[in-house]
MARDREN-445556 format. One record per residue (C-alpha): chain; x, y, z; residue in one letter; residue number from 0. Coordinates in steps of 0.02 Angstrom, whole numbers, plus 50000, padded with zeros to 5 digits. Example, Ala and Ser with C-alpha at 12.3 -4.5 7.8 and 13.67 -1.06 7.14 Angstrom:
A,50615,49775,50390,A,0 .
A,50684,49947,50357,S,1 .
This chain:
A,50000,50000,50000,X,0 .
A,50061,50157,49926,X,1 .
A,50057,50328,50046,X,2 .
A,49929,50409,49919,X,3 .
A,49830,50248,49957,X,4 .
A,49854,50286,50149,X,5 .
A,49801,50433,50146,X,6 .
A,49643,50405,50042,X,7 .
A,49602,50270,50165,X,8 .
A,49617,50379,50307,X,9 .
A,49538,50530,50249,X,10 .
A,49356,50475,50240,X,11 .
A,49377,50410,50409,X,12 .
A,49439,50554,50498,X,13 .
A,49289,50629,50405,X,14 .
A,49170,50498,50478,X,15 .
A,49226,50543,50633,X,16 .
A,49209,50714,50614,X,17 .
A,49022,50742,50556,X,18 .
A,48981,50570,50636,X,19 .
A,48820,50574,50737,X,20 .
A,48836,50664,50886,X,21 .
A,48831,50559,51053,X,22 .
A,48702,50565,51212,X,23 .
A,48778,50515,51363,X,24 .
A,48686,50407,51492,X,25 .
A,48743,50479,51670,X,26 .
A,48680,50285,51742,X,27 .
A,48804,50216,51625,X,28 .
A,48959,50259,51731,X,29 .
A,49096,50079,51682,X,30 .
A,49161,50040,51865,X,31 .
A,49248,49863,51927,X,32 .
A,49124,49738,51903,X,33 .
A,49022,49832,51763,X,34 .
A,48953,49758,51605,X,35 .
A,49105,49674,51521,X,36 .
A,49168,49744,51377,X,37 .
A,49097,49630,51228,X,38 .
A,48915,49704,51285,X,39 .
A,48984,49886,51226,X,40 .
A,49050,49839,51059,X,41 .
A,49093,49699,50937,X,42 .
A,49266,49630,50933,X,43 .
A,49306,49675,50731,X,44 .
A,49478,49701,50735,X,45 .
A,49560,49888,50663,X,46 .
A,49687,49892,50535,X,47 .
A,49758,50001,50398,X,48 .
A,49618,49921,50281,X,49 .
A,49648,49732,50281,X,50 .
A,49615,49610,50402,X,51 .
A,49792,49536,50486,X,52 .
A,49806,49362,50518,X,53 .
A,49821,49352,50702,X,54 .
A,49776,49490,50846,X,55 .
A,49917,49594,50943,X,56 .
A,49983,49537,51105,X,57 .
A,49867,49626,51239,X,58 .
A,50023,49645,51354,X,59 .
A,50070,49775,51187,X,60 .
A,49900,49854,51192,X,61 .
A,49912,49894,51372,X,62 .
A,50092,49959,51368,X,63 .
A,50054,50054,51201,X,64 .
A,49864,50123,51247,X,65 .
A,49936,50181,51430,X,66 .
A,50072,50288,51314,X,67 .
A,49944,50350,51221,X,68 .
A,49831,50403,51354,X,69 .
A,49989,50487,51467,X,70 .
A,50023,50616,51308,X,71 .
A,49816,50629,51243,X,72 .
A,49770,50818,51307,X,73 .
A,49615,50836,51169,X,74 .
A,49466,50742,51311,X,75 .
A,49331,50670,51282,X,76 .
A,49387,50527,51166,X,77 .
A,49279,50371,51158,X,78 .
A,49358,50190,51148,X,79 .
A,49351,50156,50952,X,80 .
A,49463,50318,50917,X,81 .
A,49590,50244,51039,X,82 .
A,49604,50088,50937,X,83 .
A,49621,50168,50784,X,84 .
A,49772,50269,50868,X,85 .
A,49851,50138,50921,X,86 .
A,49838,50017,50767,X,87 .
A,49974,50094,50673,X,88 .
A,50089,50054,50828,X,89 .
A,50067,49876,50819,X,90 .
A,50092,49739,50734,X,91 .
A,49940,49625,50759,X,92 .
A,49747,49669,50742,X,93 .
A,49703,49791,50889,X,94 .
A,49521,49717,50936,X,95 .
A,49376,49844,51019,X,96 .
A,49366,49720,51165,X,97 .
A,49544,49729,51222,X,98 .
A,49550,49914,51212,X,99 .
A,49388,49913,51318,X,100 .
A,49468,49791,51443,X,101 .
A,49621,49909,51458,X,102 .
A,49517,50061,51506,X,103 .
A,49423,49978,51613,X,104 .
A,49566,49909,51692,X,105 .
A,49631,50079,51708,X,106 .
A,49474,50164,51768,X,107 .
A,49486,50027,51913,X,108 .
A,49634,50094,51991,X,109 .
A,49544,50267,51958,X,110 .
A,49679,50339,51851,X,111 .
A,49559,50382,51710,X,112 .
A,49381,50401,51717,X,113 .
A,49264,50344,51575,X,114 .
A,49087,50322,51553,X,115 .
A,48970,50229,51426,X,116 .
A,48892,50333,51290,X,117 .
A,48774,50270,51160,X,118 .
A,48756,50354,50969,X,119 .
A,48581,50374,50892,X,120 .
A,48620,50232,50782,X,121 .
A,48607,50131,50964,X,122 .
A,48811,50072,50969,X,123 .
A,48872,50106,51136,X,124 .
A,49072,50134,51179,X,125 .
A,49174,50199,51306,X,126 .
A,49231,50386,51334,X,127 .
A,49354,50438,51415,X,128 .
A,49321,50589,51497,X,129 .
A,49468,50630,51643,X,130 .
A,49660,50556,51623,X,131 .
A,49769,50580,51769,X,132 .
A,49941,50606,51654,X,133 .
A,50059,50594,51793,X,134 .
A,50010,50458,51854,X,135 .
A,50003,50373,51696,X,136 .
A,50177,50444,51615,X,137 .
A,50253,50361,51780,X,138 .
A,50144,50185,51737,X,139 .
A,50216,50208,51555,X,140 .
A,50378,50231,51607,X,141 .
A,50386,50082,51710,X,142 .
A,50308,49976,51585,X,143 .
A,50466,49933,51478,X,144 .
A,50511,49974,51279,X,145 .
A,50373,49966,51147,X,146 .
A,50382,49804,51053,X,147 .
A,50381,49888,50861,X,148 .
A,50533,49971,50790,X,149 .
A,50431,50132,50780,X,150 .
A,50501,50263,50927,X,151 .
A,50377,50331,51052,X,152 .
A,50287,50491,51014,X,153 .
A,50375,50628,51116,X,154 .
A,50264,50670,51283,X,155 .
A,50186,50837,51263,X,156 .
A,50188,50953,51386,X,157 .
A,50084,50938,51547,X,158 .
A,49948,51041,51555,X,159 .
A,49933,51159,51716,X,160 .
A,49832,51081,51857,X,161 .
A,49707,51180,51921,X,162 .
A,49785,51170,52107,X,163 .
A,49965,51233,52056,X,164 .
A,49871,51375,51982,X,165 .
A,49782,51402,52137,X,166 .
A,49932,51386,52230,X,167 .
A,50002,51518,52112,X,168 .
A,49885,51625,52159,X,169 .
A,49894,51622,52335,X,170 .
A,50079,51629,52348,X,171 .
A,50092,51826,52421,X,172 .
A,50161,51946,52303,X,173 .
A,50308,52060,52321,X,174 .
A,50210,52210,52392,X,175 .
A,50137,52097,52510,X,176 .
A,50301,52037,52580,X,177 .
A,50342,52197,52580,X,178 .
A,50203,52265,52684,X,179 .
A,50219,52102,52794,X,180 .
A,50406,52135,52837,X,181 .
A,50357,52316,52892,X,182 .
A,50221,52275,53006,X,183 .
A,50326,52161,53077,X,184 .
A,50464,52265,53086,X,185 .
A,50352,52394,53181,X,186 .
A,50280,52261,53320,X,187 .
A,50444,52225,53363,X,188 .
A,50490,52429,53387,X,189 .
A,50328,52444,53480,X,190 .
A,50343,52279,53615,X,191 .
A,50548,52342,53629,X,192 .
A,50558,52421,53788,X,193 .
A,50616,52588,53808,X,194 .
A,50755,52678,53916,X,195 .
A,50611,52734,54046,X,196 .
A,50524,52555,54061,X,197 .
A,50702,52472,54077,X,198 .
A,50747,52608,54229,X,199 .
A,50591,52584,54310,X,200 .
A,50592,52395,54320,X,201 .
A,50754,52419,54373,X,202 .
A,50719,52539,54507,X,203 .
A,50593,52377,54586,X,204 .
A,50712,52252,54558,X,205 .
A,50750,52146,54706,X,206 .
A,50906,52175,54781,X,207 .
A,51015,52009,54763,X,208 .
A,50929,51929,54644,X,209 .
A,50739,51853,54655,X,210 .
A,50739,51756,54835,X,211 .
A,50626,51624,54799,X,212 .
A,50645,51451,54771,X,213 .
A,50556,51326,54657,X,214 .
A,50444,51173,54709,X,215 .
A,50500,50999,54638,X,216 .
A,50333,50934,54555,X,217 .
A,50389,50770,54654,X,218 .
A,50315,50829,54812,X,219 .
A,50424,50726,54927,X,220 .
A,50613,50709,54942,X,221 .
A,50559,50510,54934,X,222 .
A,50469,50541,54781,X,223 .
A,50586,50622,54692,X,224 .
A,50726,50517,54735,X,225 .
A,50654,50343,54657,X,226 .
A,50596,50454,54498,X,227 .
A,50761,50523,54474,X,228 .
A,50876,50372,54500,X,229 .
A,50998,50380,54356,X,230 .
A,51033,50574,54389,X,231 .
A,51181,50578,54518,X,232 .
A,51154,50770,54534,X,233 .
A,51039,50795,54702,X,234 .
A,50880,50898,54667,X,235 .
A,50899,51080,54720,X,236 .
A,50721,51141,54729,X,237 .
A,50602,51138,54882,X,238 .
A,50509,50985,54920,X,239 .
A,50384,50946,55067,X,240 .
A,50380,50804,55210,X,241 .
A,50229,50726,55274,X,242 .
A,50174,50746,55450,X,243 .
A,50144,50595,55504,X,244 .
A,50081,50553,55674,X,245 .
A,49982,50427,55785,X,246 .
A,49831,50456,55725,X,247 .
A,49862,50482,55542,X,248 .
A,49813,50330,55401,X,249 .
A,49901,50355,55247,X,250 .
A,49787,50275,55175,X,251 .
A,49645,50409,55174,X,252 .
A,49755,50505,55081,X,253 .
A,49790,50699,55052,X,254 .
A,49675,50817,55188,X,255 .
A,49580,50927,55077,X,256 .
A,49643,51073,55171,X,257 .
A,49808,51035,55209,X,258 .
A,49902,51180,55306,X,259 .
A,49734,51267,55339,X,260 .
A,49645,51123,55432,X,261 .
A,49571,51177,55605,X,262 .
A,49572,50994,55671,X,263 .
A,49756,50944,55631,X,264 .
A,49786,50876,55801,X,265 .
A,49650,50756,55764,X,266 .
A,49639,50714,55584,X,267 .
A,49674,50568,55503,X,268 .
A,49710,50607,55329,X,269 .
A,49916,50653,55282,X,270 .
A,49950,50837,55306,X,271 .
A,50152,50903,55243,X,272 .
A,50292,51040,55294,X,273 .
A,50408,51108,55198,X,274 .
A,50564,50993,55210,X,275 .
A,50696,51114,55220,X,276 .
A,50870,50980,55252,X,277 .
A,50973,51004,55115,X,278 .
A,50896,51156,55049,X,279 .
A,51011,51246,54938,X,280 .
A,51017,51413,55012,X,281 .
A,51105,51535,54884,X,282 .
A,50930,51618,54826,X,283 .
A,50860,51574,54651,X,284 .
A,50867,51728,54551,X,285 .
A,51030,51782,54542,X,286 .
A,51082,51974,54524,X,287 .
A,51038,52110,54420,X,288 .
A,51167,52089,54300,X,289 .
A,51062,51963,54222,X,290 .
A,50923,52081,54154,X,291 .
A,51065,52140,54019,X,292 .
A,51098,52323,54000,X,293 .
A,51091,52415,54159,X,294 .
A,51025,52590,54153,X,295 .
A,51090,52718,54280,X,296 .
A,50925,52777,54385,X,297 .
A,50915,52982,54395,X,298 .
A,50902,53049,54581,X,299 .
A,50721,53069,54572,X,300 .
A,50681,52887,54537,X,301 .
A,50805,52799,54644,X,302 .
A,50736,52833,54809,X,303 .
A,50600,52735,54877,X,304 .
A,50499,52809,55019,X,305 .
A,50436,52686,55130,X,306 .
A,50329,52755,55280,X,307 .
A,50302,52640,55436,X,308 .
A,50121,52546,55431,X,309 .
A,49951,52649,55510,X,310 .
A,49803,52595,55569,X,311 .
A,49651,52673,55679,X,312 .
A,49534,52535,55782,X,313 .
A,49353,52612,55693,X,314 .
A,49190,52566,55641,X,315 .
A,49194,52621,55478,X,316 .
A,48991,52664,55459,X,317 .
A,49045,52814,55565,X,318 .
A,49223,52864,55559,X,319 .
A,49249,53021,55485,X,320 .
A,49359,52991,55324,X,321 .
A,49400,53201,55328,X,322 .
A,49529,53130,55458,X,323 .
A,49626,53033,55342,X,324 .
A,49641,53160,55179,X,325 .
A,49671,53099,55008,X,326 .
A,49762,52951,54974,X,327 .
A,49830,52885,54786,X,328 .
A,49778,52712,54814,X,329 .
A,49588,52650,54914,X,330 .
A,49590,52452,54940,X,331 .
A,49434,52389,55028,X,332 .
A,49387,52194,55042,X,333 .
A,49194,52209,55093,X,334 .
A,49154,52102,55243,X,335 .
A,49007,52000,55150,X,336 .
A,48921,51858,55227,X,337 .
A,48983,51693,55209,X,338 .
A,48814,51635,55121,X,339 .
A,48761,51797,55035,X,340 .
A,48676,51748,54852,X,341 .
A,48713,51902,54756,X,342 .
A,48818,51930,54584,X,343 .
A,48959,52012,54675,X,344 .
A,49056,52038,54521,X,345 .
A,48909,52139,54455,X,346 .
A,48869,52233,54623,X,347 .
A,49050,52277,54622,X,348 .
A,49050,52361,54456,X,349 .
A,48912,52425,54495,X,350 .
A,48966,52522,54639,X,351 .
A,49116,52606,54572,X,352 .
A,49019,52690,54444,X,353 .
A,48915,52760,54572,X,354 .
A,49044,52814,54662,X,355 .
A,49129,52904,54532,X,356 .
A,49252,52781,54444,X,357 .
A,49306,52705,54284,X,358 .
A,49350,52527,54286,X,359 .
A,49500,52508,54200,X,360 .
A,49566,52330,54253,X,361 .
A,49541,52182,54352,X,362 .
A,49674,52069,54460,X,363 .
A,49636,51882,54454,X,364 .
A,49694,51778,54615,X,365 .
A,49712,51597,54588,X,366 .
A,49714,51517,54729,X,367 .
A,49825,51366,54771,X,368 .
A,49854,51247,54913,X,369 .
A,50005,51211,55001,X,370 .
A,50065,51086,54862,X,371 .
A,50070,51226,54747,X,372 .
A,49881,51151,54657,X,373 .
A,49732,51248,54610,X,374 .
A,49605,51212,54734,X,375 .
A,49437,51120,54656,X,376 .
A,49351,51099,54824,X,377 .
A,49206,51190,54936,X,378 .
A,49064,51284,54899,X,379 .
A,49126,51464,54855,X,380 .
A,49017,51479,54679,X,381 .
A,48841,51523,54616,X,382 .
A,48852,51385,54469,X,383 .
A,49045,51316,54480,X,384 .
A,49173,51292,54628,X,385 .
A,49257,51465,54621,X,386 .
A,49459,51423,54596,X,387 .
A,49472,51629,54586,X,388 .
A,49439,51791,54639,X,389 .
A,49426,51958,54572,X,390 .
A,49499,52133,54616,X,391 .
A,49414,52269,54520,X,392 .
A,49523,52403,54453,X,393 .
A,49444,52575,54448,X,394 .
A,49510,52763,54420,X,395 .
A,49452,52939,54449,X,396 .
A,49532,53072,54371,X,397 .
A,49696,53091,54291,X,398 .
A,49821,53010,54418,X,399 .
A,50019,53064,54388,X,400 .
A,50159,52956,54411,X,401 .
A,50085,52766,54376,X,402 .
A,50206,52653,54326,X,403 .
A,50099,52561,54190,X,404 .
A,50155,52363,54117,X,405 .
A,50260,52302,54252,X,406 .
A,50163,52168,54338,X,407 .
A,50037,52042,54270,X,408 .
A,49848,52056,54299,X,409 .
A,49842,51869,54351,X,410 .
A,49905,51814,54553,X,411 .
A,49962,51636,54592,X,412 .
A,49959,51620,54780,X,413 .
A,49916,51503,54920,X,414 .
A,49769,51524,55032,X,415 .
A,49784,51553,55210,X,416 .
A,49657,51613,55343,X,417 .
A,49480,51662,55325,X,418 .
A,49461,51812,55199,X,419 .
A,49677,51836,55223,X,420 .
A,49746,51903,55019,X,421 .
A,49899,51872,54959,X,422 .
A,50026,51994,55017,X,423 .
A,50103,51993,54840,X,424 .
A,49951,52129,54791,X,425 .
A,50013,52256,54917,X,426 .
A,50183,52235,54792,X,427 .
A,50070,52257,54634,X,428 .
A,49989,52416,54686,X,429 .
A,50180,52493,54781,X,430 .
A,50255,52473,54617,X,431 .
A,50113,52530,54520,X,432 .
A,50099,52692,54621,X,433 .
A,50261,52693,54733,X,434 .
A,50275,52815,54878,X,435 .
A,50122,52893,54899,X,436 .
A,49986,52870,55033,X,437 .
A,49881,52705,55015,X,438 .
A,49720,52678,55115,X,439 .
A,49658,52496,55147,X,440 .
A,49480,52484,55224,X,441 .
A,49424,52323,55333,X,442 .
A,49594,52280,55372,X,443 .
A,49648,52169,55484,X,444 .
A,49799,52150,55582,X,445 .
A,49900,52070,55461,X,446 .
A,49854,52202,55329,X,447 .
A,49964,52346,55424,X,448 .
A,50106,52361,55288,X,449 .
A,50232,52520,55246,X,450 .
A,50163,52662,55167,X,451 .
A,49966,52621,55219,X,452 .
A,49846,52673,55308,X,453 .
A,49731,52532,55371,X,454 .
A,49555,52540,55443,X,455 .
A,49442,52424,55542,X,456 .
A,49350,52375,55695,X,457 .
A,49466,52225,55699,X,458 .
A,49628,52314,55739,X,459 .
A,49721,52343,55902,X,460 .
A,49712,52534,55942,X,461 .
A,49763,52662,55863,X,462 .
A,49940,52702,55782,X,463 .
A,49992,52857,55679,X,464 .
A,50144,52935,55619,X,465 .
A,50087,53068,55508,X,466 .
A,50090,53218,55594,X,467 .
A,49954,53314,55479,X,468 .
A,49842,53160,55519,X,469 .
A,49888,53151,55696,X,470 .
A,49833,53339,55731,X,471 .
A,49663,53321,55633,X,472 .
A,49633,53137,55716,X,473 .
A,49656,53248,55888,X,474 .
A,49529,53365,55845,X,475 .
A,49405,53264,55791,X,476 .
A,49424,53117,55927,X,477 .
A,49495,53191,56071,X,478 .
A,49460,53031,56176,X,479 .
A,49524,52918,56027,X,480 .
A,49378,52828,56028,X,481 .
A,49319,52788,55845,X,482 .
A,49197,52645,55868,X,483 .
A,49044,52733,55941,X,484 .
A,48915,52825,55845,X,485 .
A,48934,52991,55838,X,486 .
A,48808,53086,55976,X,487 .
């Protein structure tokens, strides 16, 4: 056969299939494993270049050959007798409809094309192929070994774009936006950088000698931490706690919920500890001030702390005359509520500095820990849940001067102790927040007198003032120094 002959062969059949009937797709007709096998789509007439061979092509070719074909086809859909006219010039023997339509089902099984059945309006079904997954199938191709013919491989075309690189593509950031990113950033970290004043204030409440405090092994015991720490031949320097065992005391019971603030010690039976102190490395655990990096000399102003010795006046508060006292930079009051009052404190509370005349600005979260340094889950302190917390409501009035703002946290880790007795850590917060001036605390106890406050409540033992423009007006307004009757 001549290549005039060939070509006039070919012609009318790429004309065929170009004004051929057009093709209605059944969406039920979806070829999956286990489908209607391939001699129910179309007969097995073998496809040549215009005469019949005398035996059929291996199918081992066809697959190697139609798996080549389908890794380079980009022009989708294609239907199953196109494919086998494709691939009939490739080889040697008769390429049958029914092994092409057992290779793409095949294929479609391990999903890496996707085909369909489709019948013409002459009623002969065949297979499209609709989807090809081309790297997939350039990697089966390339594992599948040499063609068999003499005739070279058609070169792969190029890969058309998936539609996730370019979504990828897009979403990459461009230039201006890496740009734009690097200067914000560059900003936040200008803006969180302390400056010269922050660095000489926090040095001006920096403890002298380094933090003293010492951290609690999360072994509890000496004993415990010992048999969990037996290949380390280094001792364990942090604090640890003994257990106070005495006649009366089963072990087995376990833990007393309130540990060091149980009023029946001396006859509980549950296991109740002390700080075990043998051993104790002594040498402090912060270390000095050199640490915080560059030391900034303090001017004259800020250096000095004033610390005035504690004051307190024996009162009753509904009737003391507050003229006495003047104004103060700091007011600290603790309410003495019932033990079973039902009322949204929180709520009331706001609700009372705005009538008296403030702003609330912050609040200071205790959370309260027992002795073994754990957040306490027990006893009935909540409306809904078991309060683990309290709350110290922040307000201001005015325009104070001279507030040292971001030095402490608004959250307080600290054990419980007596009956309505804070942490002393708070009276820190506010001296550092405001240090130097006059602080008033109202429903104080005893153990509230500190340095540079004035404390007031019918709970305190006399009366004891240094000021001497409070002394004179305390004179001549209790001349007696009475403060806990009405007034006449």
């Amino acid at each position: 056969m001549t290549a005039g002959q060939s070509d006039a062969l070919q012609t009318p059949a790429k004309v065929a299939r170009t004004a051929g009937p057009p093709l209605t797709v059944s969406p039920l007709a979806t070829i999956s494993p286990g489908s209607a096998s391939a001699e129910a789509v179309s007969p097995a007439a073998p496809i040549c270049d215009g005469h019949r061979p005398d035996s059929e092509a291996d199918p081992a070719d066809v697959e190697r050959q139609l798996v080549r074909l389908l890794a380079g086809l980009h022009e989708l859909p294609t239907d199953g007798r196109q494919l086998a006219a494709d691939l009939a010039p490739r080889l040697s023997g008769a390429v049958t409809q029914r092994s092409v339509n057992n290779v793409l089902q095949k294929l479609a099984a391990q999903d890496l094309i996707s085909v369909q059945e489709v019948s013409r309006e002459g009623g002969d079904r065949v297979l499209e192929v609709s989807s090809v997954e081309h790297v997939r199938l350039q990697v089966v191709a390339g594992e599948g070994g040499a063609p068999t013919t003499d005739e070279p491989p058609p070169p792969p075309a190029a890969e058309a774009p998936r539609p996730d690189d370019i979504m990828n593509l897009l979403a990459l950031p461009s230039a201006r936006e890496k740009e734009n990113k690097k200067m914000g950033e560059e900003i936040l970290d200008l803006l969180c950088k302390p400056t010269v004043k922050e660095r000489s204030t926090a040095e001006r409440f920096r403890s002298q000698g380094g933090a003293q405090v010492q951290e609690y092994c999360r072994h509890g015991t000496r004993e415990e931490c010992d048999r969990s720490n037996k290949e380390n031949a280094n001792p364990c320097g942090k604090l640890h706690f003994r257990k106070i065992l005495q006649k009366h005391t089963d072990e087995s019971l376990g833990d007393c919920s309130f540990l060091n603030t149980c009023f029946h010690m001396d006859t509980c039976k549950y296991v109740h500890y002390e700080v075990d102190y043998s051993g104790l490395n002594r040498s402090g655990g912060g270390g000095d001030a050199s640490d915080a990096g560059v030391t900034v000399p303090l001017p004259a102003e800020l250096d000095r702390t004033v610390l005035f010795p504690p004051q307190w006046i024996q009162c009753d508060l509904r009737f003391f005359d507050m003229s006495v006292i003047g104004e103060c930079a700091v007011i600290m009051a603790d309410p003495p509520w019932d033990i079973h009052m039902e009322l949204p404190a929180m709520e009331l509370g706001r609700e009372c500095l705005t009538l008296w005349g403030y702003e609330r600005v912050d609040e200071l979260i205790w959370v309260k820990s027992n002795q073994l340094q754990r957040i306490i889950r027990t006893g009935r302190t909540g409306h809904w849940l078991n309060h683990g917390k309290e709350h110290c409501l922040v307000g201001m009035k005015g325009e104070p001067q001279f507030l040292n703002r971001g030095l402490d946290a608004d959250v307080l880790v600290a054990e419980v102790r007596a009956t309505s007795h804070k942490p002393d850590e708070i009276y820190g917060i506010i001296e550092r927040l405001s240090p130097g001036t006059r602080k008033l605390e109202l429903f104080g106890r005893p153990h509230n007198a500190q340095p540079n406050w004035i404390t007031l409540g019918n709970q305190l033992d006399g009366v004891n003032l240094s000021d001497p423009e409070i002394v004179e007006r305390f004179k001549k307004r209790y001349p007696d120094g009475d403060c806990l009757k009405p007034p006449p």
